[in-house]
VOSETI-512570 format. One record per atom (N, C-alpha, C, O): x negated, y, z negated. Coordinates in steps of 0.02 Angstrom, whole numbers, plus 50000, padded with zeros to 5 digits. Layout:
N
XYZ...
This chain:
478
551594248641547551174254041572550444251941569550224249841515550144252241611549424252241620548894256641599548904262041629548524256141564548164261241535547324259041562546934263741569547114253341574546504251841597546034256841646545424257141642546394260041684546014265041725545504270541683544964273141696545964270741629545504275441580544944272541548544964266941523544204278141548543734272741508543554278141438543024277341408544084283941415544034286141347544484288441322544974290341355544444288741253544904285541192545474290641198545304296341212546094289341190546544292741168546844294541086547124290141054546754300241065546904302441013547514302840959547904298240970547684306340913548214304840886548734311940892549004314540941548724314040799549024318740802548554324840744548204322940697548664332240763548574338040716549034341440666549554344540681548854340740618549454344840557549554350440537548994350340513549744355440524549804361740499550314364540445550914365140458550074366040392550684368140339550844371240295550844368340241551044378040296550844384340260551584385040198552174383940211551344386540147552024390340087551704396240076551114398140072552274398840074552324406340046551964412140070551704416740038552014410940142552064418840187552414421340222552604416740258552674426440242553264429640277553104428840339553634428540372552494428140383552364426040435552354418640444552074418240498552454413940430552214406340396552254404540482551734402940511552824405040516553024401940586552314403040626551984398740656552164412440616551564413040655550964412340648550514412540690550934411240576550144406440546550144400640567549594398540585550754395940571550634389040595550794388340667550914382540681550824392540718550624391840787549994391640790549624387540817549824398840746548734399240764548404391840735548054388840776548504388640666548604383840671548524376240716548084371940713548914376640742549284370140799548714375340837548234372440814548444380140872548044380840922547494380740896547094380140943547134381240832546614378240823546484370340837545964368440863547024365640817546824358440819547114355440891547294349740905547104361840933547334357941009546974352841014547254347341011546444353041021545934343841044546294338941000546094333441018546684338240956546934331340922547754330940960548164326640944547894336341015548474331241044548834335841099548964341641084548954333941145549114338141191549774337741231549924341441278550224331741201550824330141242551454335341217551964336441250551334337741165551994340641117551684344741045551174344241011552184348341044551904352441014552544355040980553024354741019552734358040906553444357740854553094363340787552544364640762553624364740782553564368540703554404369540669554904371440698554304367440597554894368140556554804372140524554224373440509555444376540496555234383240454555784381240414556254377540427555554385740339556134384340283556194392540270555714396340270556824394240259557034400940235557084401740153557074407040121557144395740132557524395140058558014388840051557994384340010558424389940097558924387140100559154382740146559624379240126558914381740210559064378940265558244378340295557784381740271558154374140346557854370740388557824372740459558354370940485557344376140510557414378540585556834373340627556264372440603557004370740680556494367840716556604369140763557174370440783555884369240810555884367140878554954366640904554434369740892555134361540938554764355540978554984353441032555574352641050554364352241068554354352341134553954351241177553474355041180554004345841222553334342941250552884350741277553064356641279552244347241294551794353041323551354353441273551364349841224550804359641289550464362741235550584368641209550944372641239550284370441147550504375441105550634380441140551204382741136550084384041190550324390141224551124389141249551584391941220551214384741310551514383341333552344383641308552814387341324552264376441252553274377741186553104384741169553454387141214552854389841141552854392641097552654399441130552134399541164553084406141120553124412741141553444416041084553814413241044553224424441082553414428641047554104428841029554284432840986554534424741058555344426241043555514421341009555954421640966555094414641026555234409241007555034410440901555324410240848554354411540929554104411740844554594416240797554524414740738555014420840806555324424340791556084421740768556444424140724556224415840814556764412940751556774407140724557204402640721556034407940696555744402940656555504404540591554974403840560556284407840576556094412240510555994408940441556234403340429555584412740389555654405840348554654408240312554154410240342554794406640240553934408440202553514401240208552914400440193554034395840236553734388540242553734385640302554254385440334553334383840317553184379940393552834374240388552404373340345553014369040443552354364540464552624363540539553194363840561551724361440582551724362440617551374354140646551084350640604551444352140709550994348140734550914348040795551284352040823550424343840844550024344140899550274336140915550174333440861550474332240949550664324140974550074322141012549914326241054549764317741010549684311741058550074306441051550114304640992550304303941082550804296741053550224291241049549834288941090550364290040977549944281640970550694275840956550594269840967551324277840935551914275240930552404277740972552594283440958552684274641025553304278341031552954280841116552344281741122553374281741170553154286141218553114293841213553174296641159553014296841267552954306141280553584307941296553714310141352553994307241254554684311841265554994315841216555054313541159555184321041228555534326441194555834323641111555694326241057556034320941118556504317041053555854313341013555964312040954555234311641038554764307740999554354316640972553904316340930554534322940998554084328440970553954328040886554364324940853553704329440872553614331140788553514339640791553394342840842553594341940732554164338040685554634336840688555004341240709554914330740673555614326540652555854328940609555514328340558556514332540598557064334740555557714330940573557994328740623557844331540484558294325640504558884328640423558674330040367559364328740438559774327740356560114322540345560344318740387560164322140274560334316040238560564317840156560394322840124561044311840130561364313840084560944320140034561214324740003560054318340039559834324039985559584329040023559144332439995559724330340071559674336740076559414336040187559604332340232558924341640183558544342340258558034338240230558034336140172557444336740288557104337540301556504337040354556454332240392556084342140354555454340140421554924335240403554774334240345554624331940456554054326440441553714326940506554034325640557553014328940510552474327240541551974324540516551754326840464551674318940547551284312340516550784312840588550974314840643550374311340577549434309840588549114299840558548854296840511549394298840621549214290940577549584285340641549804286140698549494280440601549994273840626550194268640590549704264940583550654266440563551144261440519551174255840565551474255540618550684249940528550734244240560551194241640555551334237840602551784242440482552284238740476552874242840496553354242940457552904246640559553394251840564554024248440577554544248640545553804243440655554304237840690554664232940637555254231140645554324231240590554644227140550555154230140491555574226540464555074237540472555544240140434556014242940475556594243540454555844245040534556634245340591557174242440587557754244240583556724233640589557024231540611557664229240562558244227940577557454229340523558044227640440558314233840424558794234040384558064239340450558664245440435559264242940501559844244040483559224241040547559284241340634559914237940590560424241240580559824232040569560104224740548560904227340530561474225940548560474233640468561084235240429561314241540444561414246240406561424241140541561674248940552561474254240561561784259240577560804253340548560504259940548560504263540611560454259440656560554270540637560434271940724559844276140717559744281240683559514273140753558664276940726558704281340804558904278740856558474288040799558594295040831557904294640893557994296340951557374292640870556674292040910556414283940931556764278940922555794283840956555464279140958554994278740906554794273340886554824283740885554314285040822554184280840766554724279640739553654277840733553734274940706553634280040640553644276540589553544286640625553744292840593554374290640556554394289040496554884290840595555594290840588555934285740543556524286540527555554280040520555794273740486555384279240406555774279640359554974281440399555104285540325555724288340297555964288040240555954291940367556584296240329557054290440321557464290940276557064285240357557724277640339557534274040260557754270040219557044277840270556874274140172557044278340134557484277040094556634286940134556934290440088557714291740102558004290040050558064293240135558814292240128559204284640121559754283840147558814278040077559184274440069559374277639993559044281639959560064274239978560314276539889559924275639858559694280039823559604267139856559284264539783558474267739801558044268139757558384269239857557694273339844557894282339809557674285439761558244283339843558544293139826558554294539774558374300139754558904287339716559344289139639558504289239607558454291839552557884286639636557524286139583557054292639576556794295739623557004293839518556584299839487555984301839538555944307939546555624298739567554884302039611555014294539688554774289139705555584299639710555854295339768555404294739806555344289139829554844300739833554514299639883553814294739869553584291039912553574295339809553144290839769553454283739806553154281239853554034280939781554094274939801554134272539862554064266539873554254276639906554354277239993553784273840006553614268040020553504279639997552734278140008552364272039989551884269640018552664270039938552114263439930552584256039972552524250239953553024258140029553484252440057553104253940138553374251940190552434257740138552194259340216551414254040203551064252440155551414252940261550774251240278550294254240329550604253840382549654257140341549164258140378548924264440372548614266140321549054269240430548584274140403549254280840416549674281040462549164285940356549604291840376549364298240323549274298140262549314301940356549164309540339549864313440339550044312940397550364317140304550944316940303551094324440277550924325740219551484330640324551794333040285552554333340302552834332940357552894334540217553664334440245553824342940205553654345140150554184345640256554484349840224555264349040205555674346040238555394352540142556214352540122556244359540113555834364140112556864358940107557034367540094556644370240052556454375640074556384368839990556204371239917555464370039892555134372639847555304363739950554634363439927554254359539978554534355840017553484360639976553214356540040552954352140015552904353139954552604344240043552284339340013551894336440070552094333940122551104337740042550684334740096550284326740077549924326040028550384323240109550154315840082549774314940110549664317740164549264308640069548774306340099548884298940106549114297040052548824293440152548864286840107548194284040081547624285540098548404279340034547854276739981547194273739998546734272839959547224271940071546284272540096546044276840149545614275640191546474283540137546324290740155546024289640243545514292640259546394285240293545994285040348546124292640400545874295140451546464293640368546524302740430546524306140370546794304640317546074312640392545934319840344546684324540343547214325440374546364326240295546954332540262546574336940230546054334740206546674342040224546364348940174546744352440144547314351540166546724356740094547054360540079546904368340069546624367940014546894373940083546654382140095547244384640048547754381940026546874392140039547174395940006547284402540055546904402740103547664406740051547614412940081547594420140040547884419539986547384425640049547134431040008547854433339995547804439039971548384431839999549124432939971549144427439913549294430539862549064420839900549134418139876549524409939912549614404839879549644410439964549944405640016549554398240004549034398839971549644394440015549444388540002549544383840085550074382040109548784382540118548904380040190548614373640197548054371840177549014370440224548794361040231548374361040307548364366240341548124356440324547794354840408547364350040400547004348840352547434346940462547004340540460546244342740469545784339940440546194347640507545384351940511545124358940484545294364240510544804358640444544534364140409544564369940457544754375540443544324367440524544444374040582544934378440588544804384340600545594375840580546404378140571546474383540524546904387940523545944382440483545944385940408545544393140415545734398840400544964391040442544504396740478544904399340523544324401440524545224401040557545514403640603545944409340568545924415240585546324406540519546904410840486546654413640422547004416240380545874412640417545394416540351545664415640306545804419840264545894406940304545984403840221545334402240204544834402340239545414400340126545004399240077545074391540062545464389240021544534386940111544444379040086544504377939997544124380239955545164373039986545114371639943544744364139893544414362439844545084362139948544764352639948545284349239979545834351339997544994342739985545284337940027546024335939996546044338639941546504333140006546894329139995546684323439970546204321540003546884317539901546494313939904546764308139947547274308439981546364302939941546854297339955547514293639895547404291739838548034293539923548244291639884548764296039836549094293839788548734302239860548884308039831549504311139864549604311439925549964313839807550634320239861550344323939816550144322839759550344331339873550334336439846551104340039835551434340139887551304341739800551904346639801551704354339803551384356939757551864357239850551864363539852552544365339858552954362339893552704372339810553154378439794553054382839770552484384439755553674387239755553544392439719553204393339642552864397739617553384388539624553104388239545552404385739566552044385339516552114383939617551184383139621551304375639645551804373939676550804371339627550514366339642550534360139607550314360839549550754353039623550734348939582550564343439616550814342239671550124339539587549744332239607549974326639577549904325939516550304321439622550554314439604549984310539643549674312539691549904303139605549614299939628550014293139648550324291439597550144288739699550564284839721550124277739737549534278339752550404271739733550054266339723549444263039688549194267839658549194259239679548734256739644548024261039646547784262939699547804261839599547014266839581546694263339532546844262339473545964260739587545604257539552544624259439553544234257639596544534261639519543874264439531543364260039561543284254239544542984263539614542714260639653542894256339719542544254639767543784255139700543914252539766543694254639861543514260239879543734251539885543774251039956544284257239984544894257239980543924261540008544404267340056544134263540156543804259140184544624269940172544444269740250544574273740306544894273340358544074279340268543954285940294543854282240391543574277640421544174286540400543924285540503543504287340517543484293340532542804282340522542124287540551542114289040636541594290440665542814288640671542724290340725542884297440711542794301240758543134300340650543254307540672542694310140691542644313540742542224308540650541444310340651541154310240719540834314940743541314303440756540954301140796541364306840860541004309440903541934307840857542374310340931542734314940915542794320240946543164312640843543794316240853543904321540852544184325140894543564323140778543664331640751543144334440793542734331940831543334343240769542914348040803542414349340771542484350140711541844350040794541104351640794541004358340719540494358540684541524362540711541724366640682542094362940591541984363640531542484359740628542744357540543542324353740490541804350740504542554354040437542324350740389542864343940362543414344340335542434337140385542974332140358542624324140337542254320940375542814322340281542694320340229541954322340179541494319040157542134329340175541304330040148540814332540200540444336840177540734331240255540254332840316540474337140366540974335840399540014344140377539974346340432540064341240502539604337440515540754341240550540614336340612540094337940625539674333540617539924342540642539244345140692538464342140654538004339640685538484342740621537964342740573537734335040571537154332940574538334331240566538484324040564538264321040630537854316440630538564323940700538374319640761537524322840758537064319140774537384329940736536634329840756536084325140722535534323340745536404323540660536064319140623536004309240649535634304840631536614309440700536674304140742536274302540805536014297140822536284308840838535734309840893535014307740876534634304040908534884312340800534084309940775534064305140775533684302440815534594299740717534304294440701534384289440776533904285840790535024289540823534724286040894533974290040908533584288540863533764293340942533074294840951532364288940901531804287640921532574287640863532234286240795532344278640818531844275140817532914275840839533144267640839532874266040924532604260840942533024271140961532934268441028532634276841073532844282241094532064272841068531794280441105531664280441166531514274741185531664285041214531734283141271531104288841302530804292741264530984288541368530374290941400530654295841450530894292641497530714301841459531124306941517530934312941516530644314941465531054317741578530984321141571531624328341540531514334341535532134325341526532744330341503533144326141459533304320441476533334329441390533934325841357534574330141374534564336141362535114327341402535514329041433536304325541403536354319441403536884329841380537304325741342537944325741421537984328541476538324320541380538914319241439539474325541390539694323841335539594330241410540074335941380540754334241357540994331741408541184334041315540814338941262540414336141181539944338441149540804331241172540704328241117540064326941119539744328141068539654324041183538844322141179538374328741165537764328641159538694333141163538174340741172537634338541076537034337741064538164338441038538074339840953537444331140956536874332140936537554326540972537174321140961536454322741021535864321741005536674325441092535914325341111535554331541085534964331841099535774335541057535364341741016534804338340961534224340140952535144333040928534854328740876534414326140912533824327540899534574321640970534084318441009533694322941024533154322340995533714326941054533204332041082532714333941027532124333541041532854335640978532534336840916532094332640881531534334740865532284327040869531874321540854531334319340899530754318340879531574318440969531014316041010530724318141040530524314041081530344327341054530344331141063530474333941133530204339441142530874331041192530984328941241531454337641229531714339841177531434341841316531854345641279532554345541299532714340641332532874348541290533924348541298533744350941361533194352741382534534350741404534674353841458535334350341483535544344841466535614355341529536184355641549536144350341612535734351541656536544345041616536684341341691537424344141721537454344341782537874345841694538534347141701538894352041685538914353241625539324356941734539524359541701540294360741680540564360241735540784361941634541424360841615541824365541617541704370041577542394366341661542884369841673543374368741597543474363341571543584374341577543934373941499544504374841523544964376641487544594373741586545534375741583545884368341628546444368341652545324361141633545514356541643546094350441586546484345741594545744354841526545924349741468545594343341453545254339741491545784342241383545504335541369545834328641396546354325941379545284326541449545694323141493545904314041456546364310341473545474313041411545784306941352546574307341338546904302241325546834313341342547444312941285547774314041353547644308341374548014316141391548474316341453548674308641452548274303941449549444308241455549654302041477549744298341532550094293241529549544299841572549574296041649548824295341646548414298541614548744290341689547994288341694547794292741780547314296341793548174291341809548004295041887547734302941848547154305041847548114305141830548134311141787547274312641757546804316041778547354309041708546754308041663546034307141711545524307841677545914305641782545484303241805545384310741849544864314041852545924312041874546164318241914545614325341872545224329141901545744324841817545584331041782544624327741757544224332341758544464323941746543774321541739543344325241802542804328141801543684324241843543414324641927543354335641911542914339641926543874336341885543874343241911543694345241830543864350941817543444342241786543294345541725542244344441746541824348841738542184341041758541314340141764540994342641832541244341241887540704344541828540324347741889539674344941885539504345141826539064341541934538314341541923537954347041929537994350141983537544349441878537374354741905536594351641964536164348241936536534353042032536234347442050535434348642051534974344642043535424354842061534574357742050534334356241983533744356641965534894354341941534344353741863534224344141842534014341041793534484342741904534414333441883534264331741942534424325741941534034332942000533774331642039533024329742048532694334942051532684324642052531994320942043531844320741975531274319541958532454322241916532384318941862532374314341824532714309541842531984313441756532254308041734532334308641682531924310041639533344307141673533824308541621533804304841565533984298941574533664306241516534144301441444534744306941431534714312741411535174303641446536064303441457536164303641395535884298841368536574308641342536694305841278537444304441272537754309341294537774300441254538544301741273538714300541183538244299641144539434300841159539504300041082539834293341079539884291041023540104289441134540384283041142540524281741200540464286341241540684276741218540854273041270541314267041257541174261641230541994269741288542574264241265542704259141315542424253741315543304261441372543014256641445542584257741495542384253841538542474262741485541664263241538541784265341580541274268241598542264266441627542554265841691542394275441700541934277041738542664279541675542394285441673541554285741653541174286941700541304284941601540734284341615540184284341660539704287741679540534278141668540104274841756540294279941797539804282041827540834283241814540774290641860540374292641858539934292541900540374296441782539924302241786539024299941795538544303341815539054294641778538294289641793538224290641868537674292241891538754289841908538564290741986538574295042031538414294642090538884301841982538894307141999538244310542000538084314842042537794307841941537084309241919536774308241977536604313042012536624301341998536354298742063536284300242120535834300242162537114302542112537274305442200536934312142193536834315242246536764314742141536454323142135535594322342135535194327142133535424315342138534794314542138534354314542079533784316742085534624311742012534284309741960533864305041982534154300042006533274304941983532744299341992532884292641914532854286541920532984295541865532914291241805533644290341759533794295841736534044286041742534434287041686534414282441645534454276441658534334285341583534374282041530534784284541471534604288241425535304282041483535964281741427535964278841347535924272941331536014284041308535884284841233536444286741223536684291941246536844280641169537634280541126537404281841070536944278641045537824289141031537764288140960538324287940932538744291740907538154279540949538784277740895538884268140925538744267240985538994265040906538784256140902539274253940962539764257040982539054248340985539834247441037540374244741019540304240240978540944246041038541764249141026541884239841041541794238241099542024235441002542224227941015542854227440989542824221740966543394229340976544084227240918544314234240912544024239440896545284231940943545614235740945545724239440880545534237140827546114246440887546014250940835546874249940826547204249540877547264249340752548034249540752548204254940686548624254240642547704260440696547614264640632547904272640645548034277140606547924271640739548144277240761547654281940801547644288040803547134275740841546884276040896547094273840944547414268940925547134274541027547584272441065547274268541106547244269641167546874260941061546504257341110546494251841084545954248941081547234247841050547204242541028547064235941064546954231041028547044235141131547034229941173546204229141182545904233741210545884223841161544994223441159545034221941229544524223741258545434219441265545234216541335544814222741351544224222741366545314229041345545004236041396544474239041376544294244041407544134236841326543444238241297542914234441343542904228541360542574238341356542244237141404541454233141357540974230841388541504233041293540864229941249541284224141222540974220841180541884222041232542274217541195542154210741195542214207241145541944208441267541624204941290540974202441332540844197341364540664208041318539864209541366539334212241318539404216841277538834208741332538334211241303537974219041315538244222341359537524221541289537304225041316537094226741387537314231041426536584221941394536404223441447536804223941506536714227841552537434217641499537924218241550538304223541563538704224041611538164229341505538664233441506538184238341549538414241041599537614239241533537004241941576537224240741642537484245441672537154233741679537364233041742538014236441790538024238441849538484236241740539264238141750538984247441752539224250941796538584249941712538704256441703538124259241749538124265441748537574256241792537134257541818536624263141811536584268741836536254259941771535974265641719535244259541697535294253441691534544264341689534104262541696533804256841626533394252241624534324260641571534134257141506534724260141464534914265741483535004257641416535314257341406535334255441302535224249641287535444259641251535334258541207536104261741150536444266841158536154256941104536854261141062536434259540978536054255240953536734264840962536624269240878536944262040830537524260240821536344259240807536874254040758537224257340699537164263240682537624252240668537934253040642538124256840564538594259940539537334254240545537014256240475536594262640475536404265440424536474264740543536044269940561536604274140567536454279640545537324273940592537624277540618538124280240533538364285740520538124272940483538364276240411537914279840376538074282540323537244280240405536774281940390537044291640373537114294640320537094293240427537184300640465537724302440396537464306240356538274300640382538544303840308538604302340247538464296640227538834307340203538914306140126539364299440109539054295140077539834298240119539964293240087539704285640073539594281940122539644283740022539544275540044539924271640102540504273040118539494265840138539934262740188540454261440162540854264040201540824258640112541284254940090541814261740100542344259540121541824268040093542384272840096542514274140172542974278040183542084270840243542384270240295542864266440330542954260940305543174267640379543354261240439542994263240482542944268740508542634257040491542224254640543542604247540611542354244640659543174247240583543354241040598543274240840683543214235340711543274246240718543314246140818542574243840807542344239540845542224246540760541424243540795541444236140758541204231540791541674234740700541284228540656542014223640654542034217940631542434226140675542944221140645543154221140588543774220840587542974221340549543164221940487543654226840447543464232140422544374223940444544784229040460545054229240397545104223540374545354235840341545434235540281546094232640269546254229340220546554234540331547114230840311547404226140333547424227440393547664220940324547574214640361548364216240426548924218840422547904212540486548474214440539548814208840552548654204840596549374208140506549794202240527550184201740596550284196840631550394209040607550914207540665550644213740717550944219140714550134213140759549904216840777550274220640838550464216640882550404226140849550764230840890550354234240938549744233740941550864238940991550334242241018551134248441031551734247741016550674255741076551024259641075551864257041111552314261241106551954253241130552794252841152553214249141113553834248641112552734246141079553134239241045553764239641039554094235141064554084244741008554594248440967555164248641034555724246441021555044250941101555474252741140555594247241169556154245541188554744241741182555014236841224555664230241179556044226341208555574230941119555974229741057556834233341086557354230041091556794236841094557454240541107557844238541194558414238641217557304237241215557384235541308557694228041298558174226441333557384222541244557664216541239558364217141197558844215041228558454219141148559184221041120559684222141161560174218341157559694226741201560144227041274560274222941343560684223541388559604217641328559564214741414560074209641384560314205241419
């Protein structure tokens, strides 16, 4: 499959996961429709009664799987819920999350937010010895570990699971009796945890999810951490090696794209974070115009910053139809280009004999970009000058971003300025790197930075990309 036509990023997945409310099914729809922007192919919720296990999932979006009759026999005080983009595995029904599955100890559901570099290689030695794996998912090789014997018989089974994964995963599983939300040990996708004025206890990858259903932020998940949630309350395991001061690898693209403007994740207001990105570009590369103008939506929060700092004032070039969707996460690329066209509008009287500084929040292959750059033109911008906050994108992402191939990076191999030429645009400037760790609380060392710097925390021996797994299965048969 060809993905090059696209020039922005495709996303992962959203979590949702409530104990102990009698509504739980219909808290974790509102839920899954708060974190629509983290995935739009599929959409699932598992419910626990006590005793048994109910699912259903189903490509589409939340509105769409999910109606008043449906939520209704999704009975049950425990739920989790999730949102798909596929970074493993294609867009089909059987790859939906959550994955339920039984096994000698019992049910259970699993929705995961992440990507397992070593997924293909533990397949493949379950495969060896028989195993019939149900999905393409690389999700699905967890439950082939926790239902082996010599992992099951041991005292804190899922503890040891867990330390047989590699890369990045945000995790909840439900069982009949109790829920467990994981983090892995260099925490690269968020998790939270809320309270509700019953006493309910709610997991989500975005603080927003939480606001919606008027929980009470509790704190993050750590890295490295299961939470157990049940009836008897709350209990914290810690899983693999803990060493103070070590190396984490928080994703500063949530910051930069992913999350919503609204949540709170790792410590930082998003919003707060890209405006503080906008300033400091303004501050690194200042530019001369008469309008700061963002590419919608993600650029709105960074050119506000810009606008602010350089006292240049804001204004609208475009305007956005909300019922196009986020056209990144759609899986067809005809598709994805289709809805760009009908999601942006110029507005043309307000950029006409202007001159623009463009703020955009990244630029992956450019190829959209450069549209909307010529869309500017054709509306009669006299000036553009394009302001990235955020460094250029050189080295594929295998963490559970959907842009592992550097060829299609459009900075992978071009300099700046060349990329200026390609994007036709008057000047051309990106947010370094130190300016851009600049913008939050943590020390650099608790990020991944690795799409901008290379520098990747976990070493990629056998590097994959989203099919690996099936085209793996296409050779077994030929």
């Amino acid at each position: 499959m060809n993905h090059v036509a696209d020039s922005s990023v495709r996303h992962h997945c959203g979590l949702f996961g409530i104990w102990g409310h009698p509504d739980a099914a219909a808290l974790t729809h509102l839920g899954l429709y708060a974190q629509q922007h983290r995935g739009q192919e599929s959409a699932g919720i598992a419910t626990s009664d006590g005793g048994r296990l109910t699912r259903y999932a189903r490509r589409g979006l939340v509105n769409q799987v999910f109606n008043e009759s449906v939520i209704r026999t999704l009975r049950g005080r425990a739920a989790i819920g999730h949102v798909r983009y596929s970074t493993t595995g294609s867009d089909t029904e059987e790859n939906a999350q959550p994955l339920l599955f039984s096994f000698a100890g019992g049910q259970v559901a699993i929705a995961h937010n992440g990507n397992l570099i070593n997924a293909a290689l533990l397949r493949r030695s379950y495969e060896d010895f028989g195993h019939i794996f149900q999905t393409t998912s690389d999700t699905e090789v967890i439950i082939h570990l926790l239902a082996k014997p010599a992992h099951r018989r041991r005292k804190r089974a899922l503890e040891h699971v867990l330390n047989h994964l590699q890369g990045a995963y945000s995790l909840l599983l439900l069982f009949p009796d109790r829920l467990a939300a994981v983090r892995d040990p260099l925490g690269f996708r968020p998790l939270c945890l809320g309270q509700l004025s019953n006493g309910a206890v709610v997991a989500a990858s975005e603080t927003k999810a939480l606001d919606l259903i008027e929980a009470k932020y509790l704190r993050d998940v750590e890295p490295g951490e299961i939470v157990l949630i049940g009836d008897s309350g709350i209990e914290s395991h810690r899983f693999g090696p803990e060493r103070k001061g070590e190396r984490k690898a928080a994703c500063i693209f949530e910051h930069v794209y992913f999350a919503d403007p609204a949540s709170r994740v790792f410590g930082d207001n998003v919003h707060l974070a890209r405006v503080a990105m906008g300033m400091r570009l303004a501050d690194e590369a200042p530019a001369t115009g008469d309008l700061v103008v963002p590419i919608p939506t993600c650029g709105q929060c960074a050119a506000i910053g810009f606008s602010r700092r350089s006292g240049l004032p804001y204004g609208r070039a475009f305007t956005t139809s909300h019922y196009a969707g986020r056209s990144f996460i759609l899986p067809n690329p005809a598709d994805r280009a289709s809805t760009v066209k009908i999601k942006l509008n110029v507005i043309r009287e307000a950029v006409a004999g202007r001159r623009l500084v463009v703020v955009e929040d990244s630029v992956v292959r450019g190829t959209t970009t450069r549209g909307k750059i010529h869309a500017l033109r054709a509306a009669g911008a006299k000036e553009i000058h394009l302001r990235v906050a955020s460094p250029p994108i050189r080295h594929g992402c295998y963490f559970g971003i959907d842009f592992p191939e550097p060829t299609q990076l459009i900075a992978s191999a071009r300099t700046v300025e060349e990329i200026r030429d390609f994007l036709e645009v008057d000047s051309l400037a990106y947010l370094s790197l130190e300016g851009m760790l600049g913008c939050v609380n943590m020390p650099a060392n608790q990020y991944c930075t690795a799409c901008f710097s290379g520098d990747y925390p976990v070493d990629i021996t056998e590097p994959v990309d989203k099919y690996a797994i099936e085209r793996a299965q296409l050779r077994m048969f030929s």
